[in-house]
C-alpha positions in Angstrom: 22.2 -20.3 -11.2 23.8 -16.9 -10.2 23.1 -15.3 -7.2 23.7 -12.3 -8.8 21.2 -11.6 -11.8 18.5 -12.1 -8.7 18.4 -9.3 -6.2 16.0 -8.9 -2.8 13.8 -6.1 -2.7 16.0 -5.0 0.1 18.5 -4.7 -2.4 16.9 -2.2 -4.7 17.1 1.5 -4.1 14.0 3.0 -2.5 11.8 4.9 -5.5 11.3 8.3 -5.6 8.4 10.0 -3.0 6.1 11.4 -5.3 3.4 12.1 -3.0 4.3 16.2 -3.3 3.7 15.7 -7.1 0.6 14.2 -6.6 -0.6 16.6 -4.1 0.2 19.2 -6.8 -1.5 17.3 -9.3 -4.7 17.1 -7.5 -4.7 21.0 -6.5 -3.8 21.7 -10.6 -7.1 19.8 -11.7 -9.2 20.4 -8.4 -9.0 24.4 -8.3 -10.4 25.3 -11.2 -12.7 22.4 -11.3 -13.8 23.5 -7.5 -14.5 27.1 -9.4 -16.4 25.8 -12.1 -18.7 23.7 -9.7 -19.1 27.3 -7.8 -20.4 29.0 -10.7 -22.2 26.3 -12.4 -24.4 26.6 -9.0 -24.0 30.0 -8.2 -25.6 30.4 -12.0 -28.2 27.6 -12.0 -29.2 29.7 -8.3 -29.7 32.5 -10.7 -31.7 31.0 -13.4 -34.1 29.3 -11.2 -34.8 32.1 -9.0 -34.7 34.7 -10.7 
């Protein structure tokens, strides 16, 4: 067997830091779900209360 067709993970090249997309990711979905929450309650306040 080749030594060649097998590499080390040291070998590989490092992947891509995607912790900025998924920061972004999280802020895309959790805005306007964090707004919706806010008026769901802020509305259901109103209902119940009067």
């Amino acid at each position: 067997m080749s030594s060649d067709s097998s590499q080390s993970p040291r070998d590989l090249p490092d992947p891509p830091d995607r912790r900025p997309l998924i920061a972004f990711t999280w802020l895309w979905v959790g805005a306007p779900l964090a707004y919706g929450l806010y008026e769901l309650v802020r509305k259901a306040t109103q209902l119940f209360t009067g």
